[in-house]
Backbone as CSV, one residue per row, in Angstrom:
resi,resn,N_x,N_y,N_z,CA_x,CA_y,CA_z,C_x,C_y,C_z
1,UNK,36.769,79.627,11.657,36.480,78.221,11.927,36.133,77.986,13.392
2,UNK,35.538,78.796,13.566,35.389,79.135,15.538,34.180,77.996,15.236
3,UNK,33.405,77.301,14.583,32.052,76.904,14.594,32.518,75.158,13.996
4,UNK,33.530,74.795,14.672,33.919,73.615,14.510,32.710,72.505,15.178
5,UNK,32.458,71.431,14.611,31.309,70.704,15.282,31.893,69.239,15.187
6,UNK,31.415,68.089,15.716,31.747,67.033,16.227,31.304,65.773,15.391
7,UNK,31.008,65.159,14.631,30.208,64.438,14.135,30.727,62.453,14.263
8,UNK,30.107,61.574,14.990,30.643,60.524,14.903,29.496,59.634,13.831
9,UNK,30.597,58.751,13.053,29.605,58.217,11.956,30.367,56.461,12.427
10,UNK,29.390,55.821,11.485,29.785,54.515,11.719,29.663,54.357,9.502
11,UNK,30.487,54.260,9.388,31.048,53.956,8.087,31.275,52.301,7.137
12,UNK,30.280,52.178,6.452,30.150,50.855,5.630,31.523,50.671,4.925
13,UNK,32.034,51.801,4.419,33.050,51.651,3.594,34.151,52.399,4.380
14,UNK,35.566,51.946,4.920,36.542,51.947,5.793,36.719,53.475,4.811
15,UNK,37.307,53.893,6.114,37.872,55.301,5.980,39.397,55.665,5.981
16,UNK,39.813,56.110,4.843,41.568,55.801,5.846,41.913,57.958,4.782
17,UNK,43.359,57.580,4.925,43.930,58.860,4.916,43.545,59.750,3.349
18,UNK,43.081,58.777,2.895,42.648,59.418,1.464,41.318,60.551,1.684
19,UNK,41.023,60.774,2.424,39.805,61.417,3.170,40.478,62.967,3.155
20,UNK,41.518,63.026,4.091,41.983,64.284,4.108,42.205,65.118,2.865
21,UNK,42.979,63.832,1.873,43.252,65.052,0.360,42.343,65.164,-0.311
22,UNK,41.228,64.343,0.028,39.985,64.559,-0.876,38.876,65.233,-0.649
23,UNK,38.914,65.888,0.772,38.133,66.685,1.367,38.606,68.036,2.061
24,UNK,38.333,69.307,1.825,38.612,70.351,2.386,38.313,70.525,3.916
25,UNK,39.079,71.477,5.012,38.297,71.664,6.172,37.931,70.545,6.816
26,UNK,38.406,69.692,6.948,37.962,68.455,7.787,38.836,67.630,8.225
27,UNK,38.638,67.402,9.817,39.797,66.542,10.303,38.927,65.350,10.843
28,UNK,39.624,64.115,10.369,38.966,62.739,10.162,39.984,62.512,11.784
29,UNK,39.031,61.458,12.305,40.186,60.949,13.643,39.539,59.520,13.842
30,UNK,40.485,58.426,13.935,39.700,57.241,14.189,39.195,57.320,15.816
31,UNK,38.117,56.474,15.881,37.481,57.263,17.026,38.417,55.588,18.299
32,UNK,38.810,54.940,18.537,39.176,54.565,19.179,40.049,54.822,20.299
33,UNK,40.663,56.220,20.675,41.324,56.835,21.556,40.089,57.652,21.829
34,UNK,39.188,57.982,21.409,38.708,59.248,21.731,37.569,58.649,22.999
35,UNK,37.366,59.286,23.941,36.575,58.650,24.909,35.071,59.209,24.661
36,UNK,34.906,60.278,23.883,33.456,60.892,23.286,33.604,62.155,22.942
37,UNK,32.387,62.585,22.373,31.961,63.938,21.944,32.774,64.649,22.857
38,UNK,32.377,65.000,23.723,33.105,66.156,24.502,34.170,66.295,25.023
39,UNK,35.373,64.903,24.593,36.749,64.924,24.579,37.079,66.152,23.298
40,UNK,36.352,65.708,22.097,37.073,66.249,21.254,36.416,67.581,21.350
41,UNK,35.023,67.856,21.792,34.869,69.469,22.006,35.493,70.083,22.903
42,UNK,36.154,69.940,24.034,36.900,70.240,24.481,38.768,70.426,23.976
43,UNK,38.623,69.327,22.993,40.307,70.128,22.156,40.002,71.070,21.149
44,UNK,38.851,71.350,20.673,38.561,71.848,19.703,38.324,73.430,20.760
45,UNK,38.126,73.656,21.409,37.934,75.003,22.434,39.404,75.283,22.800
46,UNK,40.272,74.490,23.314,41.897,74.447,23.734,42.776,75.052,22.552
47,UNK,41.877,73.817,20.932,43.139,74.663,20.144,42.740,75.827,19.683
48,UNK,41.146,76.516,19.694,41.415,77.851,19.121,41.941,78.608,20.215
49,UNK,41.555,78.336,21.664,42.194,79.621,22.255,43.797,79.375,22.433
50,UNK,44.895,78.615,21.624,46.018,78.563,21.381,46.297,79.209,20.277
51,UNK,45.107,79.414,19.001,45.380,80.506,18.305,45.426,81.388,18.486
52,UNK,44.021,81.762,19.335,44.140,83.272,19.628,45.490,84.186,20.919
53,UNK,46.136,82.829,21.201,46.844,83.775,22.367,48.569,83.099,21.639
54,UNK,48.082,82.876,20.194,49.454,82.350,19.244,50.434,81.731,19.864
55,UNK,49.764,80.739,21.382,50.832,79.492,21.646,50.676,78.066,21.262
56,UNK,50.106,78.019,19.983,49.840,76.725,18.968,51.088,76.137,18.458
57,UNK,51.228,74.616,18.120,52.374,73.778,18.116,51.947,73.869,16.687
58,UNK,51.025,73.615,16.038,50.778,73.570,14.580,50.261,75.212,13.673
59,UNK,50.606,74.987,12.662,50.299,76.323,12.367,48.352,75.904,11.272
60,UNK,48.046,74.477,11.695,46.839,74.299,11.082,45.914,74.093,12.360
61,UNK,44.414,74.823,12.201,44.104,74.724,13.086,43.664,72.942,13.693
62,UNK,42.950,72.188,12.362,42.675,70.583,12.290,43.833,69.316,12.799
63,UNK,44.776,70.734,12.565,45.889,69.725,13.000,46.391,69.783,14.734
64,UNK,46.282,71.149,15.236,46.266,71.761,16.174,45.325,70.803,16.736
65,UNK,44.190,70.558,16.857,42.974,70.080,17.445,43.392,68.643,17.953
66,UNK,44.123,68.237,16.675,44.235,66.415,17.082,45.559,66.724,17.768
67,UNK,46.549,67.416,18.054,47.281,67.868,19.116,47.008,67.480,20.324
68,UNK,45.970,68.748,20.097,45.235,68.679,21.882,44.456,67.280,21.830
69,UNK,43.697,66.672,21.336,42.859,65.887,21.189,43.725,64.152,22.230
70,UNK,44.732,64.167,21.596,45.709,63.086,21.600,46.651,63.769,22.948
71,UNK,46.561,64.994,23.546,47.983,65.345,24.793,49.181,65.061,24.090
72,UNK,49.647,65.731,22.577,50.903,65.117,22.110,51.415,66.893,22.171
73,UNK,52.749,66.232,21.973,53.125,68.008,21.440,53.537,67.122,19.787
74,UNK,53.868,66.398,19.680,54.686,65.913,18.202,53.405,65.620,17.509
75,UNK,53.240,65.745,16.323,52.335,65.759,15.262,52.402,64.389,14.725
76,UNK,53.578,63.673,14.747,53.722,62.385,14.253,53.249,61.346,15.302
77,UNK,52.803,61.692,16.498,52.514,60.828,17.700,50.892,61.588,17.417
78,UNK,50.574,62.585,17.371,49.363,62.510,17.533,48.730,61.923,16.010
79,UNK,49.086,62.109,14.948,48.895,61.161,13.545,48.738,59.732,14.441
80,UNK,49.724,59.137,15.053,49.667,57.774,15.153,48.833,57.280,15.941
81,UNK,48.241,58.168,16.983,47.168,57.733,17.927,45.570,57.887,16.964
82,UNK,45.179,58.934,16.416,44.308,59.099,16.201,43.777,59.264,14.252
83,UNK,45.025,58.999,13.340,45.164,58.966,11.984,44.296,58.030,11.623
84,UNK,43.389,57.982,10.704,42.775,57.020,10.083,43.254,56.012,9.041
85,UNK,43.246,54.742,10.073,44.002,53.834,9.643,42.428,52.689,8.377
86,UNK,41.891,52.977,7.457,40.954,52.324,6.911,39.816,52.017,8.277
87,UNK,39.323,53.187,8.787,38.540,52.571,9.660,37.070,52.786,9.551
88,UNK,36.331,52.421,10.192,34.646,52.414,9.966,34.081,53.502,10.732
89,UNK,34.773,53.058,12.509,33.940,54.235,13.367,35.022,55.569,13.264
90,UNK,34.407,56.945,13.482,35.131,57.795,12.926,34.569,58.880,13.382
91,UNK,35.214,59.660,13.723,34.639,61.632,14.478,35.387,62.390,12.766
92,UNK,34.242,62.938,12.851,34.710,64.122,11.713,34.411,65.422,12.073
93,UNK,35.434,66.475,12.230,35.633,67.583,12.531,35.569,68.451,11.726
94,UNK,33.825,69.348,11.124,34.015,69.886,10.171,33.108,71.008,11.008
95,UNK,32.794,72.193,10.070,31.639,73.210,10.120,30.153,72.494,9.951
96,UNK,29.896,71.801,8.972,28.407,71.168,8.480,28.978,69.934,8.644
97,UNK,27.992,68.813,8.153,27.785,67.629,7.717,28.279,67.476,6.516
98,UNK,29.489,66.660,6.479,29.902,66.164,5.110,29.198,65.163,4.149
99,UNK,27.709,65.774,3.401,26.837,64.927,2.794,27.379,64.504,1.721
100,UNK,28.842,64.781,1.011,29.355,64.083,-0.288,30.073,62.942,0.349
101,UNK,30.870,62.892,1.297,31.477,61.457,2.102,30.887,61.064,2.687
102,UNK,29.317,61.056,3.499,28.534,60.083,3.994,27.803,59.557,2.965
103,UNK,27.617,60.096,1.542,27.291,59.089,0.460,28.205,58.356,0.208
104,UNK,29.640,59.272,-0.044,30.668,57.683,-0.687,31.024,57.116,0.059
105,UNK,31.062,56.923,1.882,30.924,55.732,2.185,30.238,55.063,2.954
106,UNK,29.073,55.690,2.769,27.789,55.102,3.345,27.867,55.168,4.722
107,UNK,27.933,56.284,5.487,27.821,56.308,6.652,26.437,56.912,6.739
108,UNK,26.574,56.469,8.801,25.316,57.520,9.647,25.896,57.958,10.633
109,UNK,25.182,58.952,11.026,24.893,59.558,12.228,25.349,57.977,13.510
110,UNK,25.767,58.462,14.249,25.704,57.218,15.224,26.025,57.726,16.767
111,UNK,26.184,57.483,17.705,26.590,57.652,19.349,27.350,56.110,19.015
112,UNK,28.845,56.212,19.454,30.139,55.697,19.502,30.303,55.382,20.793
113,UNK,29.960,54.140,21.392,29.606,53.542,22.702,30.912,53.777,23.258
114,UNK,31.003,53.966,25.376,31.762,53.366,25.173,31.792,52.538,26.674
115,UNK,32.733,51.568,26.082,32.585,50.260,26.716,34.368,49.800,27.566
116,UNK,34.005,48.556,28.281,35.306,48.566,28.949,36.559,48.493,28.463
117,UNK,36.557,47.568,27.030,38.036,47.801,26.032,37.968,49.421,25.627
118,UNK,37.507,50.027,25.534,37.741,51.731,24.949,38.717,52.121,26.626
119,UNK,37.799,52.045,27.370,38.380,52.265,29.075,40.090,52.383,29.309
120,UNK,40.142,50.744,29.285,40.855,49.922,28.949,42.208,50.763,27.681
121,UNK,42.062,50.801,26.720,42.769,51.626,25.545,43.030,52.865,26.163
122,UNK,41.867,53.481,27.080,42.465,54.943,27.271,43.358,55.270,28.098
123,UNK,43.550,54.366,29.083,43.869,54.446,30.136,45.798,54.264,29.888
124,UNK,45.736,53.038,28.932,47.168,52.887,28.527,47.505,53.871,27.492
125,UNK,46.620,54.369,26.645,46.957,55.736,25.780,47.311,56.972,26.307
126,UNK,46.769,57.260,27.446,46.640,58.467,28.283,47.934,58.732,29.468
127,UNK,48.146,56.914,29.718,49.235,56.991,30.580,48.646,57.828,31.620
128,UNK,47.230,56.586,31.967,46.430,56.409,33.046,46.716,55.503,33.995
129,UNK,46.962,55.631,35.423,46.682,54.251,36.409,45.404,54.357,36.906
130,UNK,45.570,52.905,37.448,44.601,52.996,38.480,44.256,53.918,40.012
131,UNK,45.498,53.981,40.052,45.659,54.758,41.671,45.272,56.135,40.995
132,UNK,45.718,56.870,39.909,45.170,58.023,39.480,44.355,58.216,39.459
133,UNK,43.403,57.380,39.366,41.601,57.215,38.811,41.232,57.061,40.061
134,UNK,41.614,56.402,41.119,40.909,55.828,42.396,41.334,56.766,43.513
135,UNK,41.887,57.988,43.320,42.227,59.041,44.412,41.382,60.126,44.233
136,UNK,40.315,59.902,42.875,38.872,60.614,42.772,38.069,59.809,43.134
137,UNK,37.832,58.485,41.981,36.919,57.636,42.047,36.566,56.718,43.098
138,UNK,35.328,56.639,43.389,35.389,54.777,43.987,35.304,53.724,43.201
139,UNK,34.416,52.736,43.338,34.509,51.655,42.697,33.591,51.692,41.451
140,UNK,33.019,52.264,41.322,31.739,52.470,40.538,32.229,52.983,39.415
141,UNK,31.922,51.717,38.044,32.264,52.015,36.958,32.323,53.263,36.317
142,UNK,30.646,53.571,36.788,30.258,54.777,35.668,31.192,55.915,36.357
143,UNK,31.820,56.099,37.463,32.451,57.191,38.548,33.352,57.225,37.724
144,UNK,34.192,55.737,37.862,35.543,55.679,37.469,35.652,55.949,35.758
145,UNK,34.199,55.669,34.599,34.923,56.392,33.157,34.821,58.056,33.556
146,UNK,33.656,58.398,34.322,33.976,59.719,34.411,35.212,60.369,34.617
147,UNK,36.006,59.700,35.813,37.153,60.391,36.211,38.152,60.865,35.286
148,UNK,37.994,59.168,34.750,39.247,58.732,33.259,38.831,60.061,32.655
149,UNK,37.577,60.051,31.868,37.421,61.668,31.135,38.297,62.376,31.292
150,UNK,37.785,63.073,32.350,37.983,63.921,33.257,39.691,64.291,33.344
151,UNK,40.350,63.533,33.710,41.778,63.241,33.922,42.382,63.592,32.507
152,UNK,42.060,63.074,31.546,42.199,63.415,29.557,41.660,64.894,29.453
153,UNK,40.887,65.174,29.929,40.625,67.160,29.903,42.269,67.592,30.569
154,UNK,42.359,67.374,31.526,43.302,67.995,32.542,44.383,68.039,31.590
155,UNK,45.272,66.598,30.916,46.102,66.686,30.149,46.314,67.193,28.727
156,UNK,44.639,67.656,28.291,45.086,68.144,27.197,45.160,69.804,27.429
157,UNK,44.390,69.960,28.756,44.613,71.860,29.461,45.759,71.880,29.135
158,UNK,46.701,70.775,30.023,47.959,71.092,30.762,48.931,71.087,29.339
159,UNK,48.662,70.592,28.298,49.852,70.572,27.147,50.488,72.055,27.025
160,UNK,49.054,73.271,26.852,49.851,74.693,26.692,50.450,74.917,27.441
161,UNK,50.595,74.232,29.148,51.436,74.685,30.080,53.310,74.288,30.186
162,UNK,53.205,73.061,28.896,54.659,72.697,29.042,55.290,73.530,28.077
């Protein structure tokens, strides 16, 4: 499963936990913690090389991923940040394109904006300040989501280190 890929959809018909038992190989995450694509390609690189050096908290790799994904070590905290609660926008973590669940619920392809409430969410999810962000950043929005990123890589590195 080294060939994990990223997919964000925007979904007509709400998505919630019935997804997981009804679909193989695929980890559904509501996309509202997630700050973009390359948050979650970056946990998805963290949790295999926690397989391969067998210091993984989960013994699944999908589950492992939203681990790192979320900076949790508890599985029930990272469920609660990123579990699909009936939602629309949505990252799906599979090998291919899941073309039997973008028929049943009418999703697309989409880029999952993000904007100052996502910012905003991450920052209190992440157990972000401001002074954290502003001892890289200056004032400049686009600086300061970078940093935020940026700062969410560091903590999901740093999880194998505790």
């Amino acid at each position: 499963m080294d060939k994990i890929k990223v997919f964000s959809l925007n979904c007509h018909k709400s998505i919630g936990n019935e997804v997981i038992s009804n679909y193989n190989n695929l980890q559904v995450l509501d996309s509202r913690y997630v700050a973009d694509k390359e948050h979650l390609e970056f946990a998805i690189i963290q949790a295999i090389r926690s397989f391969k050096r067998k210091k993984m908290i989960s013994k699944n790799l999908m589950m492992e991923i939203m681990l790192k994904a979320s900076a949790q070590r508890q599985i029930s905290k990272a469920i609660e940040i990123f579990g699909v609660k009936k939602s629309n926008l949505v990252y799906i973590l599979t090998e291919t394109l899941p073309v039997k669940l973008m028929r049943e619920y009418k999703c697309n392809e989409v880029k999952i904006l993000f904007n100052k409430k996502k910012y905003v969410d991450l920052k209190k999810q992440f157990k972000i300040s401001d002074n954290e962000i502003s001892v890289i950043a200056g004032t400049n929005s686009k600086e300061r989501e970078s940093v935020l990123k940026m700062i969410i890589k560091e903590r999901i590195a740093l999880l194998e280190a505790k």
